[in-house]
N, C-alpha and C positions, 0 to 999 in steps of 0.2 A: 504494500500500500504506500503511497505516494506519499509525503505528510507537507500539505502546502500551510505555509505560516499567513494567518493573519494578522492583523493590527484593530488596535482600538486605543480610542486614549479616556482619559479620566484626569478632568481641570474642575477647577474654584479656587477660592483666594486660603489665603493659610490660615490652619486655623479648620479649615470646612470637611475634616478627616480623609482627606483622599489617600493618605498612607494605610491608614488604618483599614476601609475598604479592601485595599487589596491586599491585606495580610488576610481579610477573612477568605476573600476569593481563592487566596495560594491556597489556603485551610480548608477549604471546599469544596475544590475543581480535582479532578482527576485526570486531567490534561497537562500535556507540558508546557509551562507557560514563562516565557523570559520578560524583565521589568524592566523599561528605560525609563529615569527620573530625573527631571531637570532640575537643578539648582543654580540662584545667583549668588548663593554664598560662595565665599573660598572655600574649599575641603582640600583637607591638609593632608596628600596622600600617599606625596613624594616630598616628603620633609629636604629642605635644604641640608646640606652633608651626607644625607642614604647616601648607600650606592646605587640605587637606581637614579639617582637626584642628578650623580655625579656622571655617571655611564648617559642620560640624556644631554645633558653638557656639554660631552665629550662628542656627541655627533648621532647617539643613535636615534635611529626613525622610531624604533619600537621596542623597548624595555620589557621583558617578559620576567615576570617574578615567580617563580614556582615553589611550594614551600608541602610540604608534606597533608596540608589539608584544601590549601586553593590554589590558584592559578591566576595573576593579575596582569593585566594587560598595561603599562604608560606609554601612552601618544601623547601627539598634540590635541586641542579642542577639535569635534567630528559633528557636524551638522545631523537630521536628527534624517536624512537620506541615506548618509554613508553609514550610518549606525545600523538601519534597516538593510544594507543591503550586506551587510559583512553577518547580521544574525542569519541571512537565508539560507548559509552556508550549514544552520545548527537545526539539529532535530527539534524543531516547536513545532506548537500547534498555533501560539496566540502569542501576542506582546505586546503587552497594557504600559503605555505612554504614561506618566503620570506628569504634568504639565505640559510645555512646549506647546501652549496655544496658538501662537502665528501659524509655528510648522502643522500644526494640523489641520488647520485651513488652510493653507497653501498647498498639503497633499491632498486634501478631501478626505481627512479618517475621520468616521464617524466617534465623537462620543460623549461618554455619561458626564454632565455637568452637575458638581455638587454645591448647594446655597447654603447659607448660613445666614440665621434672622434677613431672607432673603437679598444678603449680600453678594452678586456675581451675575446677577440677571440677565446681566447686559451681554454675559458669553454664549447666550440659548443663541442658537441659530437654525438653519437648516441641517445642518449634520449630525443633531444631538436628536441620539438612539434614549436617553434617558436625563431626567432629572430629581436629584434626590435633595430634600429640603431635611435641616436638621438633623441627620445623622438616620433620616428615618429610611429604613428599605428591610429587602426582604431580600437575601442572601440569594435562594431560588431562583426567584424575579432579575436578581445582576447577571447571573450566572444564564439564565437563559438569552438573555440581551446580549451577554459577549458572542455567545454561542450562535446565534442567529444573525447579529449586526457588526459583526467583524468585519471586515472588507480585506480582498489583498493587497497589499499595498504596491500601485499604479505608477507609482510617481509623475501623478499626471498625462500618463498614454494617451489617452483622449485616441483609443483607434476607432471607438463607433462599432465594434461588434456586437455589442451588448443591445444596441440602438440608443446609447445614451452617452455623452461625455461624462468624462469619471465626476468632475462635479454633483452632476445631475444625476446620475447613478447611483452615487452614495447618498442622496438625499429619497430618491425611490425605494434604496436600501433601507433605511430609515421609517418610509412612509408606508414601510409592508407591500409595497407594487411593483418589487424585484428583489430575488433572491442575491446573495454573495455570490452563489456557484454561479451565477448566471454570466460573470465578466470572464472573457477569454483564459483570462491567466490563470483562472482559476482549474484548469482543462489536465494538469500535469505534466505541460510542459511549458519551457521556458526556453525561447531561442535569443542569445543575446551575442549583437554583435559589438563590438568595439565599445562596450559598455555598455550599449540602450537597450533596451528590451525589445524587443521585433513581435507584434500580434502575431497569431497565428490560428486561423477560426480553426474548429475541432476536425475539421476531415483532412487538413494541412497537419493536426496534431498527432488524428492518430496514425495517419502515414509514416511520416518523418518515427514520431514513435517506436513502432512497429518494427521499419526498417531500424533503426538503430539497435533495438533488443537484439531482433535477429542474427546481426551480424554480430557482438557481442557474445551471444551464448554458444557461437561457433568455435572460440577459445579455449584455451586449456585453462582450467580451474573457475571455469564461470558456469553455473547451475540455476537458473528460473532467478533470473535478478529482482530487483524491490525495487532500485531505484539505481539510475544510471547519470552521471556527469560526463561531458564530454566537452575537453578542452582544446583548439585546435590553436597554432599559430600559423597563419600562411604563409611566414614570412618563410619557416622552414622549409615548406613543401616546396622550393620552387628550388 
């Protein structure tokens, strides 16, 4: 089985428990689901003097920290696109955004907006799948929302396979008068070249598909694949 990642995010002003919400979701869901969290505070993560502090300094692109229970990644700051497109690479199912409101207007991801003594109003838009006033909800009720109003995330494709720009799509998504599965990408595959993502209606999918497994399971040590990547550089072939 394929596992395609969606997005949803979860905004309101601080203060309005959007953290806490999704410790009950992690609590709850039985999906694999990864968290991006925005902050404008400083977070002190790479303390001046570490050696990762030092080894970034000294030139490197990307500081890998491995230590017997995790695995920490220091770059530089990564927009909330290049963040989504380096998860695609991870076994999820979902990845709940918690702030980054511009960015998720700007991609069209639907979501849950939380109020406090109805402070945040003004974030309801068309892409909000839900709104939760005063910490009031029903665990159930989120979890069905993620599950249903998730979207893939487009990064604005706008190919019209769907018959709708991703805009308008994630707001139909939202308004129950289109399913998620219904956007191309959402098909199990992904053809991407020199970066972009290339549509590909489903009879284009499941060919290309097809033919790829095919040829694949004609290999030595390849047996009924789940999921196949293929990376080409043409620069080689020639």
């Amino acid at each position: 089985m394929v596992i395609i990642m969606r997005v949803i995010g979860i905004i309101g002003y601080k203060d309005s428990g959007k953290t806490t919400l999704i410790e009950n979701i992690l609590k709850n869901s039985d999906k694999k689901i990864a968290v991006i969290k925005h902050s404008s505070d400083r977070v002190e993560v790479d303390k001046e003097g570490s050696d990762t502090h030092r080894l970034s300094n000294a030139g490197a692109e990307v500081t890998i920290l491995a230590t017997d229970e995790r695995t920490v990644f220091f770059t530089d700051r990564m927009d909330l696109e290049t963040i989504l497109s380096l998860l695609i690479n991870y076994d999820i199912d979902f990845v709940i955004i918690e702030g980054f409101k511009e960015a998720l207007k700007r991609l069209n991801i639907p979501k849950i907006v939380m109020l406090k003594n109805k402070e945040g109003s003004e974030l309801i838009d068309d892409h909000t799948a839900l709104i939760i006033e005063d910490y009031n909800y029903n665990i159930e009720e989120i979890l069905n929302v993620i599950y249903e109003k998730a979207v893939v995330p487009t990064m604005n494709l706008n190919c019209g396979h769907c018959g709708y720009n991703c805009k308008s799509f994630v707001k139909a998504v939202v308004e129950d008068e289109a399913k998620w599965s219904d956007c191309v990408l959402a098909k199990g595959i992904k053809i991407i070249v020199d970066g972009k993502i290339i549509p590909a209606v489903p009879f284009v999918s499941k060919i290309v598909g097809n033919t790829i497994k095919a040829m694949i399971e004609t290999l030595k040590g390849v047996e009924n694949p789940k999921n196949i990547k293929v990376e080409i550089d043409i620069s080689k072939l020639k």
